[in-house]
MIVOFI-805073 format. One record per residue (C-alpha): residue number from 1; residue in one letter; z negated, y, x negated. Coordinates in steps of 0.001 Angstrom, whole numbers. Each point is the difference from the previous one (the first is absolute). Layout:
BEGIN
  num  residuo       zz       yy       xx
  NUM        a        Z        Y        X
...
This chain:
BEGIN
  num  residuo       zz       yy       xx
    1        x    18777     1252    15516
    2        x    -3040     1839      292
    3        x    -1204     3549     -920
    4        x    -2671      629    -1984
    5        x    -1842     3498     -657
    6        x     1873     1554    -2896
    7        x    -3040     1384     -747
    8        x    -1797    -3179     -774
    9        x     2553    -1609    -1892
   10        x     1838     2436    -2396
   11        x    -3787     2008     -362
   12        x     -655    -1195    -3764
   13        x    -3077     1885    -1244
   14        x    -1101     -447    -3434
   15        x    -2420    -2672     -976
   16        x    -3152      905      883
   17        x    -2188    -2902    -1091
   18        x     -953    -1546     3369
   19        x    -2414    -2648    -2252
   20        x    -2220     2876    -1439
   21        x     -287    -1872    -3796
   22        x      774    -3275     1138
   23        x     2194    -1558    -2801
   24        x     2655     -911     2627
   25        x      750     3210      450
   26        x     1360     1379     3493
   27        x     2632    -1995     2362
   28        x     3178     2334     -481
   29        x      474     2164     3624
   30        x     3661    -1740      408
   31        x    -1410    -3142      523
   32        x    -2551      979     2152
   33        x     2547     1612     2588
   34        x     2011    -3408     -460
   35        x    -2872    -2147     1203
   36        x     -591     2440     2952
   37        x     3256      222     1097
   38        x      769    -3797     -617
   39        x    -3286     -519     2165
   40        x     1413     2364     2645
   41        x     3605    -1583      -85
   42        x    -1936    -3238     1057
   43        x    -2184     1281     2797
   44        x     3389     1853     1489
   45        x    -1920     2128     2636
   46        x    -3681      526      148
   47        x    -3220     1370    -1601
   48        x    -1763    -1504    -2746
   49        x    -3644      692    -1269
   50        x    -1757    -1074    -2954
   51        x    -3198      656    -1041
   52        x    -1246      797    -3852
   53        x    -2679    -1961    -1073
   54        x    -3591     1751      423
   55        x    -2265     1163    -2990
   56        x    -3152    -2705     -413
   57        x    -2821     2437    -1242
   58        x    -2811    -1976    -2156
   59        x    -2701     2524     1400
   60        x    -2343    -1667     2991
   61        x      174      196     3029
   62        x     3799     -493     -764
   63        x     -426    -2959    -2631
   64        x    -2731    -2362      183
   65        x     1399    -1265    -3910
   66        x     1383     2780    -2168
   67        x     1950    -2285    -1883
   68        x     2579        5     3126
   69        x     1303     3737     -602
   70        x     3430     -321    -1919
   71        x     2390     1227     2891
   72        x     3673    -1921      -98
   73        x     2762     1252     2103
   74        x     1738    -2053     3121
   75        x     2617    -1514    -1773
   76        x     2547      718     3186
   77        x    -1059     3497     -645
   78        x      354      322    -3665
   79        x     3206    -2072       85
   80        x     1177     3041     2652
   81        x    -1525     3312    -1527
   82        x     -983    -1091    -3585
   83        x    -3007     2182      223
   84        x    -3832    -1168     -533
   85        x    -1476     2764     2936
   86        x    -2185    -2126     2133
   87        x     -424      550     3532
   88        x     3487     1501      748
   89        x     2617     -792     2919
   90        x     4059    -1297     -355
   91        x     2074      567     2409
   92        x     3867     -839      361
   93        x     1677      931     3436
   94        x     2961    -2167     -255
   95        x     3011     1857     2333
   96        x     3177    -1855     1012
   97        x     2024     2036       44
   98        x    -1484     3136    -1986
   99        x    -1422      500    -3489
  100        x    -3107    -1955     -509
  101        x    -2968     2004    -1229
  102        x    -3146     -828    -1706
  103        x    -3442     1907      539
  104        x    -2900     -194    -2341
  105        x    -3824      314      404
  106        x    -2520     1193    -2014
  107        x    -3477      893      548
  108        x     -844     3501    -1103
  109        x    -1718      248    -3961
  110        x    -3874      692      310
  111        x    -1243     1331    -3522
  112        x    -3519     -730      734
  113        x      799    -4025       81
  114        x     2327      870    -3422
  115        x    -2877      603    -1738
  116        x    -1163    -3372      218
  117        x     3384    -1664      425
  118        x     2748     1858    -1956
  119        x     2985     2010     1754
  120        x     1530    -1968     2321
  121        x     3663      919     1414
  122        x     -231     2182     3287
  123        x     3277      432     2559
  124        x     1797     2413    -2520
  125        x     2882      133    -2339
  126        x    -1498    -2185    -2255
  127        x     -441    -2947     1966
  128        x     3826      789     1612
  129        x     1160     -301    -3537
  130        x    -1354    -2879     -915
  131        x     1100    -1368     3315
  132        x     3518      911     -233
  133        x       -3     1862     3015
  134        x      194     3584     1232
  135        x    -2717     2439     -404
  136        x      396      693     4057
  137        x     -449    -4050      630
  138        x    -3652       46    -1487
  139        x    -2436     1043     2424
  140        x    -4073       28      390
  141        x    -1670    -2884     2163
  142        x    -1307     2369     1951
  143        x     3174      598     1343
  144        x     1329    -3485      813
  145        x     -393      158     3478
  146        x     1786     3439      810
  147        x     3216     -829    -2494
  148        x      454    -3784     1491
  149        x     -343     1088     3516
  150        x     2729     2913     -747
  151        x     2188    -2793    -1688
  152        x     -401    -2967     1649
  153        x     2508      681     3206
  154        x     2834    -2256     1251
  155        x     2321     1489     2530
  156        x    -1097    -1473     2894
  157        x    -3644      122     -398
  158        x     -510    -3200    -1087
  159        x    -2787     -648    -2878
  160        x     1981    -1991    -3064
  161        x     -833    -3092    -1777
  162        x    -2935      193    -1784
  163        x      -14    -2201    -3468
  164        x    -2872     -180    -1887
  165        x    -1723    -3166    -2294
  166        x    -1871    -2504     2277
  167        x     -926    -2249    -2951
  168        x    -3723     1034      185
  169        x     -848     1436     3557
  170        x     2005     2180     1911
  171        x    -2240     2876      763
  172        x     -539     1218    -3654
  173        x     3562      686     -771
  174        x      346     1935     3552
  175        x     -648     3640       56
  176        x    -1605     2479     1986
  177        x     1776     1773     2935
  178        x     1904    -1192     3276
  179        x     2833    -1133    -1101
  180        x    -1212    -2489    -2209
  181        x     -462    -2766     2087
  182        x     4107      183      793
  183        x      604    -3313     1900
  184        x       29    -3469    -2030
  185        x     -730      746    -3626
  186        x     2608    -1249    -2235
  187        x    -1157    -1952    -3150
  188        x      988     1680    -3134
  189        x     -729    -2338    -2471
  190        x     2958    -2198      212
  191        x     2195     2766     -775
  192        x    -1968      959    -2955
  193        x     -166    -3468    -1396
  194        x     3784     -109      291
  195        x     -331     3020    -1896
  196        x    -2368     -636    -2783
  197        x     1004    -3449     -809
  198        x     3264     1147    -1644
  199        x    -1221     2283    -3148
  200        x     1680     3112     -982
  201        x      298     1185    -3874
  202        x    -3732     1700      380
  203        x    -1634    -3243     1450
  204        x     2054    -2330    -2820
  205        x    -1537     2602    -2139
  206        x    -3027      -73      622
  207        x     -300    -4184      472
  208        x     1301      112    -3320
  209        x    -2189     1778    -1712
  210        x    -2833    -1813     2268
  211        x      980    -3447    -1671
  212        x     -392     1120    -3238
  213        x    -3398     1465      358
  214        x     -754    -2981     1561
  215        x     1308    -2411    -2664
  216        x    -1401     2168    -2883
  217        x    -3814     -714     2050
  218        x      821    -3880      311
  219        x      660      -31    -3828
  220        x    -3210     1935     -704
  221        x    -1720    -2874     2254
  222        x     1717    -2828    -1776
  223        x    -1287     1128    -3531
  224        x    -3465      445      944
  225        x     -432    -3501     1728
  226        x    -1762    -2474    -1767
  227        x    -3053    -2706      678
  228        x    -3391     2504      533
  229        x     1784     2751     1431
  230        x       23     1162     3307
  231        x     2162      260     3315
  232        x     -923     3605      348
  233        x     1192      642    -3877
  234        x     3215    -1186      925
  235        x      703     2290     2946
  236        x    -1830     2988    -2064
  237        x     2699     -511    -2565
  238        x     2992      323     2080
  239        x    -1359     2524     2191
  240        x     -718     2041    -2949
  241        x     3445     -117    -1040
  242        x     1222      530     3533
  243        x    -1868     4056      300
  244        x      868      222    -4146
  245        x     3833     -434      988
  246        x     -343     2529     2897
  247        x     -891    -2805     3243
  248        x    -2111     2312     2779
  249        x    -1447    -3518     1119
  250        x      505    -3773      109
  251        x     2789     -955     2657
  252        x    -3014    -2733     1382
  253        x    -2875    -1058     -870
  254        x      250    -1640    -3074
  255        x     -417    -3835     -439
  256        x    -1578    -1554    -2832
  257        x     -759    -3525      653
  258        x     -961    -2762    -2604
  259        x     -321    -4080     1000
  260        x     -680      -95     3117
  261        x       56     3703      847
  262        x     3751      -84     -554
  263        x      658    -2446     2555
  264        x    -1212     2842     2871
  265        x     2652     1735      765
  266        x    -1823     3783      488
  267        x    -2583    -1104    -2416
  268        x    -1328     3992    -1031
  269        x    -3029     -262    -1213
  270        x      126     -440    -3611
  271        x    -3080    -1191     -681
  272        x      714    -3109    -1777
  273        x     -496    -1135    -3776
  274        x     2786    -1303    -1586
  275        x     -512    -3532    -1207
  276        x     2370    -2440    -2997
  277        x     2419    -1868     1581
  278        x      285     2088     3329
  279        x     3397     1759     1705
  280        x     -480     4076      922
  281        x     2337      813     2857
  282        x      282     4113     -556
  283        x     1595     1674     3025
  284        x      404     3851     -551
  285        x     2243     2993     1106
  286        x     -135     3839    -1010
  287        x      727     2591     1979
  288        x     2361     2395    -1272
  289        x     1106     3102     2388
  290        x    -1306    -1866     2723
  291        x     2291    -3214     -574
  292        x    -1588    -3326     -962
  293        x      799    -2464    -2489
  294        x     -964    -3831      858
  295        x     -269    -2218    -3048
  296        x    -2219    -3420     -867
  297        x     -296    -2499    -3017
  298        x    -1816    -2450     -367
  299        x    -1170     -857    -3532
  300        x    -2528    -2076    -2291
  301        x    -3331     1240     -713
  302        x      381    -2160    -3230
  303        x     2884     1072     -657
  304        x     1795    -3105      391
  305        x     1096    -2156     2777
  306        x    -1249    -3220      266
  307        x     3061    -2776     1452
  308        x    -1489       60     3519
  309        x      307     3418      258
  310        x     2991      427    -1979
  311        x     1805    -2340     3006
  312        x    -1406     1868     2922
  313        x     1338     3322    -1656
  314        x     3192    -1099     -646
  315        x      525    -1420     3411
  316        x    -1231     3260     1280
  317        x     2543     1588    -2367
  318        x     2757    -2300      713
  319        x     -279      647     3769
  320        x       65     4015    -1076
  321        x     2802      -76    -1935
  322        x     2077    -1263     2642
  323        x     -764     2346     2648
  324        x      229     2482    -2448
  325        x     3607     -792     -774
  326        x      986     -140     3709
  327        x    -1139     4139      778
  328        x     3189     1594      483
  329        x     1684     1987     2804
  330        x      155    -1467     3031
  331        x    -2209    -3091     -503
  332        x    -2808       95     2250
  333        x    -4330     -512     -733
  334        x      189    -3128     1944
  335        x     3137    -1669    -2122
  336        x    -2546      833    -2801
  337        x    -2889    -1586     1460
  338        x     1965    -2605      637
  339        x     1462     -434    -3759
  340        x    -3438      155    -1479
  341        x    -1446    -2846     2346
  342        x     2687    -1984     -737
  343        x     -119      131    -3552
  344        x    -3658     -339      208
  345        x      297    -3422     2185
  346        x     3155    -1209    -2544
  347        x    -2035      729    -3239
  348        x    -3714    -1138      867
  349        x       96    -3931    -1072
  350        x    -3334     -853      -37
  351        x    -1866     3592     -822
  352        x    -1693      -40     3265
  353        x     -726    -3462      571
  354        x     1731    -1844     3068
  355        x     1299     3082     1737
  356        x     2255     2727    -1362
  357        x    -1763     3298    -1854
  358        x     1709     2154     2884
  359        x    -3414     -902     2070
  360        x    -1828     2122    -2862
  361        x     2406     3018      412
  362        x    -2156     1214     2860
  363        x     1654     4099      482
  364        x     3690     1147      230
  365        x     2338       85    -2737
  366        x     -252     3662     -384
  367        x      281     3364     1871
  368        x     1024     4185     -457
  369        x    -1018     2384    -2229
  370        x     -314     3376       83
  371        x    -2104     2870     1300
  372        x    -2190    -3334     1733
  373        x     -363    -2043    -2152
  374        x     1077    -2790     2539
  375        x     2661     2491     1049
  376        x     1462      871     3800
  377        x     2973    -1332      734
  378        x      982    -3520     1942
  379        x      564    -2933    -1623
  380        x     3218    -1323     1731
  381        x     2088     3033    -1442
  382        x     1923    -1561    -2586
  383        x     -315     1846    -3561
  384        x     1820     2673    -1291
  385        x      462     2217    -2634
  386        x    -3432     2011     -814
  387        x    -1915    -2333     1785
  388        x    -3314    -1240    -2509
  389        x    -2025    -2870      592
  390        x    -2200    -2592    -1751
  391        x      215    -3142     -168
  392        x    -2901    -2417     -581
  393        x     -703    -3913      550
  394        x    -3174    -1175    -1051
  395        x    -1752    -3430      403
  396        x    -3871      183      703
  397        x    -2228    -3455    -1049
  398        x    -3363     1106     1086
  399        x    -1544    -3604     -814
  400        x     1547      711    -3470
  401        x    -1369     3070      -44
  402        x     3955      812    -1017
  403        x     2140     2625     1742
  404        x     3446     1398    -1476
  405        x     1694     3318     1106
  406        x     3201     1776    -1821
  407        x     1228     3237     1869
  408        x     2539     2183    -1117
  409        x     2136     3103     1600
  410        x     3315      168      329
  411        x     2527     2489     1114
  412        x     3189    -1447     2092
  413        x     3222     1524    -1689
  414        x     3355      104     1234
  415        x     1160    -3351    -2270
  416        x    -3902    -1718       17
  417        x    -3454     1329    -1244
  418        x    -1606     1834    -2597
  419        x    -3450    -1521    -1117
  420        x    -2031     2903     -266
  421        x    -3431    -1853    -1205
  422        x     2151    -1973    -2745
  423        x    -1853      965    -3154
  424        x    -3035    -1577     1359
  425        x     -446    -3573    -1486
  426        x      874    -2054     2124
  427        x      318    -3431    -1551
  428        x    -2903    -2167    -1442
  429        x     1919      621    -3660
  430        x     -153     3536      472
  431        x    -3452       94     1247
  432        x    -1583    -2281    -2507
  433        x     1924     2027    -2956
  434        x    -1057     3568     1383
  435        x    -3345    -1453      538
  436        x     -294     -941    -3322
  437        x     1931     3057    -1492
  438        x    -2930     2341     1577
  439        x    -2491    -2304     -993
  440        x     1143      162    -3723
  441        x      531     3741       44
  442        x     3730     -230      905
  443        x     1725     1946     2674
């Protein structure tokens, strides 16, 4: 069994909102010092490093296009500290056979930049609070160098095992000073994917709430759709609804995409008129507390389905249904895969011509969700309980200038799933009579 600093897990400090005004509110301190020593339990001896995110300014020579300047947090770090304070330093010094400790750095608070940015959290009690660690654990940047090099012993003089993220390039997430280039990096990542893919309460949370932002935005878009209007209404509309219901940002790039357009996969530029007799495929995620929603429909501009499209949606339902029935503990993404292709080939007929429909379901069967919204985490895990993924077939007839896309989230239970994205229509009865409902004036 090992020991972990009492200090870091039994220091509770009061909630200090780490989210200054975000409607998520802070990431309780107890779970914090769970994810750090969970992290540290996996990496059994050894020093990790991660990085905060840096501030983008949207003043040349920094920014050659102001519109770049809303700073987001690392995920890895936000998921470990909870706090928002760019340009800071984690460090966990994971001890066999000692207590583990956890080191925090901040740079120092420069009032001249507040006046053009707002107060920004410096290495005191503040930030320690919100952290759920010690006051004495928090620590200027200045002063990286001098702790680490008074920490970072082993007995016999050898350097320890570095961790740190190589997902991007290695030299960003090392640090300055002597010591940091300890022989053979160890990749971090996988251990944080492990991590991350199973949610805790705050994460379920905050998916939760993330789905029904979400759905409330792809209702707004479903009652302003009609011949004349277009794409860029569509994805106004929900994104409206997303920042009215408290969303800090999409999850993605939203996708709009009407005839043709909805039969390119990343389609994002919303340019489009919509046109009688034509399929939108709407693909769009909030953000909530820095946890993504991933949702699509795809509806009638008029309304109504005609029987062409009515088939292709049903297959494409058909084939979701199934795998969406399957999701429970212990069943693996592949199995799924696997389900949904085989319903797909079963169920075609003669929908695609000579060859089965599965030729036009060109992109996996679904992925993770979470902080990204194609979240870490490996794909042959089997699931488990607080894992929450999407799941979304799709058949794409470019010559038809016909593509069909339903995505929903689920959360695995201990007994199954919970559809999160339920209340979104998902059948062509319920889309044709909400459709019409907004259309007349009903809700």
């Amino acid at each position: 069994m090992r020991r972990f600093l009492v200090g870091q897990l039994l220091f509770l400090p009061s909630l200090v909102l780490a989210q200054e005004g975000s409607p998520a509110g802070p990431v309780p301190p107890a779970l914090l010092q769970a994810r750090r020593a969970a992290l540290m339990e996996r990496m059994g001896e050894g020093v990790a490093i991660l990085r905060a995110a840096s501030e983008r300014s949207n003043d040349p020579p920094d920014s050659e296009y102001p519109q770049d300047s809303d700073f987001r947090q690392d995920n890895d770090f936000f998921y470990l500290t909870g706090l928002e304070a760019p340009d800071g330093l984690l460090v966990l010094l994971a001890h066999e056979n000692g207590p583990d400790e956890v080191r925090l750095f901040l740079p120092p608070r420069n009032a001249g930049r507040e006046r053009w940015l707002g107060p920004r959290l410096g290495p005191d009690a503040r930030a320690a609070e919100q952290a759920g660690l010690p006051a004495s654990a928090v620590r200027s940047v200045a002063d990286f160098d001098q702790v680490m090099d008074s920490l970072v012993t082993l007995p016999d003089g050898r350097p320890p095992r570095l961790f740190i993220k190589r997902s991007r390039s290695v030299a960003p997430n090392l640090p300055a000073g002597r010591w940091g280039s300890a022989s053979g990096p160890v990749d971090l990542n996988p251990h944080l994917g492990a991590l991350r893919l199973v949610k805790d309460s705050n994460e379920i949370a905050r998916l939760r709430r993330a789905v029904e932002i979400s759905l409330e935005g792809h209702l707004a878009a479903m009652r302003v759709a009609r011949p004349g209007a277009w794409e860029y209404e569509l994805e106004a509309a929900a994104e409206y609804e997303f920042r009215r219901l408290g969303a800090e940002r999409v999850g993605y790039p939203s996708i709009v995409g009407a005839g043709v357009n909805g039969t390119i996969l990343h389609y994002d530029e919303s340019r489009a008129r919509l046109e009688e007799g034509q399929l939108v495929v709407m693909d769009m995620g909030a953000e909530f507390g820095y946890y993504s929603a991933d949702i699509t429909r795809t509806i009638p501009v008029s309304g109504r389905f005609t029987e062409r499209q009515r088939a292709i949606y049903n297959l494409v339902l058909a084939v979701q249904q199934a795998a969406i029935e399957a999701v429970r503990p212990g069943v693996t993404m592949a199995q799924l895969n696997e389900i949904a292709r085989r319903t797909m080939r079963e169920r075609s007929g003669d929908l695609c011509g000579r060859q089965s429909c599965d030729a036009y379901f060109i992109h996996g069967l679904g992925h993770w969700i979470g902080m990204d919204v194609h979240d870490v985490g490996g794909y042959s895990r089997p699931l488990a309980p607080g894992v929450v993924l999407t799941i979304e077939p799709g058949i794409y007839l470019p010559e038809e200038k016909l593509g069909v896309r339903i995505e929903d989230d689920l959360l695995v239970t201990a007994d199954g799933h919970e559809l999160l994205s339920a209340r979104v229509p998902r059948t062509t009865s319920e889309i044709e009579r909400y459709m019409s409902q907004a259309r007349s004036g009903e809700r």
